[in-house]
C-alpha positions in Angstrom: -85.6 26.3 22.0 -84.7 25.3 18.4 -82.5 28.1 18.1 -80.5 27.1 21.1 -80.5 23.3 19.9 -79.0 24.8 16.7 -76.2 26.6 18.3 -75.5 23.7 20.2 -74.8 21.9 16.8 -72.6 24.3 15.1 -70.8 24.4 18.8 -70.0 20.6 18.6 -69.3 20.3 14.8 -66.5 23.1 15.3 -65.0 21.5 18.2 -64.8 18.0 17.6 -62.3 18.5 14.6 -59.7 20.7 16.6 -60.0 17.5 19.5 -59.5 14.8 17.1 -56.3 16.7 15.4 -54.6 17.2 18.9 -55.6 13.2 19.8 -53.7 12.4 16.7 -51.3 14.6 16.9 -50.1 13.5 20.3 -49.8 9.9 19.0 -47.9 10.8 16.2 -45.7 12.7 18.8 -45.3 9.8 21.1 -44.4 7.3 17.4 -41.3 9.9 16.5 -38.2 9.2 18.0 -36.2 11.5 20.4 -33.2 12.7 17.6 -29.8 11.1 18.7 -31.3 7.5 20.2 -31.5 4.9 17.9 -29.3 6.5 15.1 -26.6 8.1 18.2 -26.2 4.7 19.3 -25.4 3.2 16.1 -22.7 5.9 15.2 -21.6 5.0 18.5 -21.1 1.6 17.9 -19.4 2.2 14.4 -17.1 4.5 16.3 -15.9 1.8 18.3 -15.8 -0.6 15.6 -13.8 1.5 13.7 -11.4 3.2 17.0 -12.6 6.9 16.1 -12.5 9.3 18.9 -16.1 9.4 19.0 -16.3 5.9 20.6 -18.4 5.1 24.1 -17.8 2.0 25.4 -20.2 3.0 28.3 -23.2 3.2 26.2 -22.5 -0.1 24.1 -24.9 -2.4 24.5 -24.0 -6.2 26.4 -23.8 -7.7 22.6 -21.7 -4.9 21.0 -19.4 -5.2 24.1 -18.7 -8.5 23.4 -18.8 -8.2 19.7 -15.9 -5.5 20.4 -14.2 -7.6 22.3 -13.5 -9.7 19.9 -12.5 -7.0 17.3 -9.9 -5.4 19.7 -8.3 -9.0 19.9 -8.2 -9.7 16.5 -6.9 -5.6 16.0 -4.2 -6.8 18.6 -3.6 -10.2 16.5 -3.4 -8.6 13.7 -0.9 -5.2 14.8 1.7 -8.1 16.4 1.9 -9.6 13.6 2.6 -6.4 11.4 5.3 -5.6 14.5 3.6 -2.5 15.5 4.5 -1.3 18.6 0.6 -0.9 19.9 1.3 -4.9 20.2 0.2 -6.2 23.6 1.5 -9.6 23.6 0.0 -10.9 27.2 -3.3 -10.7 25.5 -2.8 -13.5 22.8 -3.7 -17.0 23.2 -1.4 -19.6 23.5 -1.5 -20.6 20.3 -1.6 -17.5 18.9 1.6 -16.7 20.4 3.1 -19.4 19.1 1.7 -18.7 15.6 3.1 -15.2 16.2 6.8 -16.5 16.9 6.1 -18.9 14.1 5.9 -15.7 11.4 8.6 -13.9 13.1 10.8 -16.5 12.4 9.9 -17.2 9.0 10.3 -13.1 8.5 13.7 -13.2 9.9 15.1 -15.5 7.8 13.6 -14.5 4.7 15.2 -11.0 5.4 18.5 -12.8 6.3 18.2 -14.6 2.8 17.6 -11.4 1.0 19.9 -9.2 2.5 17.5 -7.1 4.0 18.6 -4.6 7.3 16.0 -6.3 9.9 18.0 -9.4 10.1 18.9 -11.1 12.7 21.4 -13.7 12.4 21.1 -14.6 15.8 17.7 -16.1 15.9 19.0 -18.2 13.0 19.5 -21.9 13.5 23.0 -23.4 12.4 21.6 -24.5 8.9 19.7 -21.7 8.5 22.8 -19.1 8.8 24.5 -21.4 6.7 21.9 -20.7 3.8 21.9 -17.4 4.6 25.4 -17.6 4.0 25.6 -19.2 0.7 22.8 -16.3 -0.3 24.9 -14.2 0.9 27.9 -15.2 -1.3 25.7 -15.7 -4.5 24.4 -12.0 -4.0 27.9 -10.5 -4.1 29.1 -12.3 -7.6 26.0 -10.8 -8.7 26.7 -7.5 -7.6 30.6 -8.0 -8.7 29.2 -9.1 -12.0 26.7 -6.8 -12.8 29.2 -3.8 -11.4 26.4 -2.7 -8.9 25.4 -2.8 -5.6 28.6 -3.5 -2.8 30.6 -6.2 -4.2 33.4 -7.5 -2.1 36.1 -9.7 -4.6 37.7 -10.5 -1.5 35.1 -13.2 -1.2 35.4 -14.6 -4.4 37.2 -18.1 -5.4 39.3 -18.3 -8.3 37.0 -19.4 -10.6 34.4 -17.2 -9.4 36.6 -14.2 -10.1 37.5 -15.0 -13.7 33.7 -15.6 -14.0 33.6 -12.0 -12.5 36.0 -10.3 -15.0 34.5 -12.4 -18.2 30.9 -10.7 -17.3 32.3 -7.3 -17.0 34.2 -7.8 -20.3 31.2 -8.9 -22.2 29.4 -6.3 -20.5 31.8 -3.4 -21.8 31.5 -4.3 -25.5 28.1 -4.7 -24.8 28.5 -0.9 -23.8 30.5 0.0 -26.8 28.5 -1.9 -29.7 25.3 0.2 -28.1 27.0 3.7 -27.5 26.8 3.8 -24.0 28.3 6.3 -21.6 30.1 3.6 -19.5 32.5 2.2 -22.7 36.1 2.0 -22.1 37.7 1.2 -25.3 40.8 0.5 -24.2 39.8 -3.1 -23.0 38.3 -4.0 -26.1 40.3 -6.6 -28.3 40.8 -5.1 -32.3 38.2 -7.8 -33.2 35.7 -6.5 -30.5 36.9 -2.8 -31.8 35.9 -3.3 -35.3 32.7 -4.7 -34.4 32.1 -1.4 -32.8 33.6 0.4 -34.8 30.9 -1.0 -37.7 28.2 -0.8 -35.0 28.9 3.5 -34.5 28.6 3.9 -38.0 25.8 2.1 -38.8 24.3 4.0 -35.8 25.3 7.0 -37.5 23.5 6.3 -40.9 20.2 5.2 -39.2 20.3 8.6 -37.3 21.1 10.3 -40.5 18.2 8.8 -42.5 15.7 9.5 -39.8 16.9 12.9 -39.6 18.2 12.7 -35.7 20.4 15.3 -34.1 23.3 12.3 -33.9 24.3 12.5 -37.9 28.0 13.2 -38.8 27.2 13.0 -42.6 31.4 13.2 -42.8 31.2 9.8 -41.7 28.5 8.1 -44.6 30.4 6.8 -47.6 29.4 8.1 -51.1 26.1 5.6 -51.2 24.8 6.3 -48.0 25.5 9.9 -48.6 22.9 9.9 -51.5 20.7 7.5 -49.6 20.2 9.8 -46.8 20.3 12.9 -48.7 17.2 11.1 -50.9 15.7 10.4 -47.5 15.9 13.9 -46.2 13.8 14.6 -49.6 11.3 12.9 -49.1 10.6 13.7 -45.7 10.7 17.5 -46.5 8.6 16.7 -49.8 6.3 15.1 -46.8 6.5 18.4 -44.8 5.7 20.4 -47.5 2.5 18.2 -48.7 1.5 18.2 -44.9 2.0 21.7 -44.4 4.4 21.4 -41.6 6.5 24.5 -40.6 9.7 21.9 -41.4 9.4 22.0 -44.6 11.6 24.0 -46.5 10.3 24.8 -50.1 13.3 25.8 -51.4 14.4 22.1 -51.3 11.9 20.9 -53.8 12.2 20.7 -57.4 10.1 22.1 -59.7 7.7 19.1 -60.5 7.2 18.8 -56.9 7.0 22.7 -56.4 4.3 23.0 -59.4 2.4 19.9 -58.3 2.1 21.2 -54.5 1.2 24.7 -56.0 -2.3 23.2 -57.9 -3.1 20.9 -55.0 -3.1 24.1 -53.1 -4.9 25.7 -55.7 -7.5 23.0 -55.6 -7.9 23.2 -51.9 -8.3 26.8 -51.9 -11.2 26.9 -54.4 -13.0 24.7 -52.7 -12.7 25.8 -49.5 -13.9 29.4 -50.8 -16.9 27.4 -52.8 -17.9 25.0 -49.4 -17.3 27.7 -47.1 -15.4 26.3 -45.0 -11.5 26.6 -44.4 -9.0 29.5 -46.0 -10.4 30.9 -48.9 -7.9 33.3 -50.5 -10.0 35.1 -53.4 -7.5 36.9 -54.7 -6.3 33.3 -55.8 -9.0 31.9 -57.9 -8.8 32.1 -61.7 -12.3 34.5 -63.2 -14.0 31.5 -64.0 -14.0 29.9 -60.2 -14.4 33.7 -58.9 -17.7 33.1 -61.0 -18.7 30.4 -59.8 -18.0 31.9 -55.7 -20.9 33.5 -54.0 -20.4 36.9 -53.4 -19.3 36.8 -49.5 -20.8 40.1 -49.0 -24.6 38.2 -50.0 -24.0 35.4 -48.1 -26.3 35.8 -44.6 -24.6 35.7 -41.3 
């Protein structure tokens, strides 16, 4: 009998575990949510928000259909007032059609102002085409002035014209003094043509002192000649001291040859006593070659 009570026990104690892990199980089972519910209809709703392809208006709830709603209208407000053609105008409000024809105006006549294509000069009012006009007028002695865009001197008064050929004038000498491409020299007056004439060649000696491609050295006079040839020195002395491939050693005399020559001597030693940097042995006088580690000793 107490054999059988004690296989009873060790019955129980094995099954009661594997129950209680099933129970629990199943409720943890019934707490998970079915993949594609909750997070599907979210995505859903951002789809619409958003007008992906993904949208389902069917499966929006009563709030997010009104919610959307209201977000096409304001997509509709908003794409009739950028003139897109996905405009549905029998969908806007009263007022915000006449907002709408409110902008449209304003646009119009800010584009009729500036000269811009979309114009329309008749949805202007009488005043307004006569400012249009006027900006119209003041746009072409501009251009006339300025020799650019398409200028019409069939428009221009008197007055406006000789203000037209003064601009142009100033603006060839302006041309000439700087070396431009555009100079005609044959309108210049002689005063205006020895002003360039002074401005060239003082172009010409700042390009020779700074060693630009633009140096006639015919053109210097016997002081700037030696100014620019001292110049030239001292940039390839600068060269030289730098190590630049520029520099032509030839050049320098023979203070500035024998001074370079024991900088580089200093340089070399002690790169070959640091270790660090071109070391040129054969260089080194018997007493630095002393005082140089032997390389061969020296662990790698």
């Amino acid at each position: 009998m107490n054999r059988l009570l004690g296989a009873l026990s060790v019955l129980l104690a094995l099954t009661l575990p594997s129950v209680a892990q099933g129970a629990g199980a199943g409720r943890r089972s019934d707490q998970v949510p079915v993949p594609g519910q909750a997070s599907g209809a979210t995505g859903n709703f951002s789809a619409c928000q958003h007008g992906w392809a993904g949208c389902d208006r069917s499966k929006l709830t009563p709030s997010e259909s009104t919610e959307m709603a209201a977000i096409d209208h304001q997509r509709n407000v908003s794409n009739c007032r950028e003139g897109l053609q996905s405009c549905d105008r029998t969908k806007l409000g009263d007022a915000e059609r006449t907002a709408l024809a409110v902008a449209d105006h304003e646009n119009n006549v800010s584009a009729c102002n500036g000269g811009v294509r979309s114009c329309d000069h008749s949805q202007l009012t009488p005043r307004e085409a006569r400012e249009a006009a006027v900006a119209a007028h003041l746009r072409d002695i501009s251009d006339c002035k300025e020799g650019t865009g398409a200028c019409d001197s069939s428009t221009l008064t008197q007055a406006e014209a000789g203000e037209v050929r003064t601009a142009r004038h100033l603006r060839n000498t302006s041309d000439c003094r700087d070396g431009m491409g555009l100079c005609d020299s044959s309108k210049l007056t002689p005063s205006e043509a020895k002003d360039v004439e002074f401005a060239e060649h003082q172009r010409n000696v700042t390009n020779c002192r700074n060693g630009w491609n633009d140096c006639n050295h015919s053109d210097l006079t016997a002081l700037e000649a030696r100014e620019v040839e001292a110049a030239e020195h001292e940039r390839n002395l600068s060269d030289c001291r730098a190590g630049r491939e520029t520099c032509e050693y030839s050049k320098l005399t023979g203070t500035e040859a024998g001074a370079l020559a024991k900088a580089e001597d200093v340089r070399n030693y002690r790169a070959c006593l640091k270790g660090f940097g071109y070391c040129d042995r054969s260089r080194l006088t018997p007493s630095e070659s002393k005082a140089i580690p032997d390389a061969s000793s020296v662990p790698r």
